[in-house]
LUMBABA-728813 format. One record per residue (C-alpha): residue in one letter; x, y, z. Coordinates in steps of 0.001 Angstrom, whole numbers, padded with zeros to 6 digits, always signed. Layout:
# residues N
aXYZ
...
END
This chain:
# residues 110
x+008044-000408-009355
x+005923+002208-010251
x+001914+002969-009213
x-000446-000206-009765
x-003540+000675-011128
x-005073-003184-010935
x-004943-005633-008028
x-002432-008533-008499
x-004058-011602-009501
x-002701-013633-006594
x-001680-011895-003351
x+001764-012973-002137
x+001992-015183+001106
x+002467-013357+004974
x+005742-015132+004447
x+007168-013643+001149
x+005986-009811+002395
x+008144-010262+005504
x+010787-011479+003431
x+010431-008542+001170
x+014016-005937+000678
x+013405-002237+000772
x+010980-000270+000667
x+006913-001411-000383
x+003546+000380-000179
x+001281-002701+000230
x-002497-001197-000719
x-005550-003085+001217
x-008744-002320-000597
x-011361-003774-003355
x-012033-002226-007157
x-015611-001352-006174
x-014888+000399-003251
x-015775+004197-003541
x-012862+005393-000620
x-010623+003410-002740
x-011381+004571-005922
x-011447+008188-004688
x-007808+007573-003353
x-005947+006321-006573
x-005279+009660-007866
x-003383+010149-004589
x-001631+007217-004427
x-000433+007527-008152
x+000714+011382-007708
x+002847+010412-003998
x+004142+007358-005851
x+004962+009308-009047
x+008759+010284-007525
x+009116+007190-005429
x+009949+004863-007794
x+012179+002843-005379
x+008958+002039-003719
x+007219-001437-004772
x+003660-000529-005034
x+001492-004082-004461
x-002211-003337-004684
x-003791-006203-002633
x-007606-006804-003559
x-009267-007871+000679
x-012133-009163+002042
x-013562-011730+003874
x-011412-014990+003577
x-008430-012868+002112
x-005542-013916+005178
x-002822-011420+004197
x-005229-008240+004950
x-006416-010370+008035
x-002676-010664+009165
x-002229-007105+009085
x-005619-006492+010689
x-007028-004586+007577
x-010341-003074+008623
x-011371-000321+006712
x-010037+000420+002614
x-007834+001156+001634
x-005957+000310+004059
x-002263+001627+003340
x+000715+000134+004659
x+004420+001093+004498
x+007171-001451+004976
x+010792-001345+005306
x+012315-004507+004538
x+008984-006008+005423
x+008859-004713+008773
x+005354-001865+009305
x+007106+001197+009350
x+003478+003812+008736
x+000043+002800+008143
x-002682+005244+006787
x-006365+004566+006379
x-008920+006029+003735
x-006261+009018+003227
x-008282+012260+002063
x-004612+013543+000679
x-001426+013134-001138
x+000582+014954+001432
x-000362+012149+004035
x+001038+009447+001682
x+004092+011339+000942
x+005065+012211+004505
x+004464+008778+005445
x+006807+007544+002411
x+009323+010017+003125
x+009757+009263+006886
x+011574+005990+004991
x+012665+007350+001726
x+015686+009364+000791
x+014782+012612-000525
x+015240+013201-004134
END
């Protein structure tokens, strides 16, 4: 699945993210956050030639238990996960190379 440019509608349960197969970049932020907005472009570029990589962007805040389960603080909050085990984690990334290397310490080369 390729970049996500809007937050799902309903974030998936704890439960089904464990459960997920491969390899997912689950994105912790909100649509009027400036860091988060200011990180899309780098998100979409180190996703553009990953497109084994599920992309779920999760909209968080208070009351929102799947950012709370992974102990989301700051946004966005990026986490990597390899058959839904936390394999990197990066917060407010200021570039594309820090989302790609943490992708490619899971993903095969293309």
């Amino acid at each position: 699945m390729p970049y996500q440019s809007t937050h799902l509608e309903t974030p998936p349960e704890r439960s089904a993210v464990d459960a997920l197969r491969g390899i997912t970049l689950l994105e912790f932020g909100a649509p009027w956050c400036g860091h988060c907005q200011r990180a899309q472009p780098l998100i979409a570029q180190a996703l553009a030639s990953q497109a084994q990589v599920e992309h779920l962007k999760i909209e968080d805040g208070p009351g929102r238990p799947l950012g709370r389960s992974y102990r989301v603080k700051l946004w966005p909050t990026l986490i990597v996960l390899r058959d839904g085990q936390e394999t990197a984690r990066l917060v407010r990334p200021e570039q594309v190379q820090e989302i790609a290397q943490a992708l490619a310490g899971i993903a095969p080369a293309h």
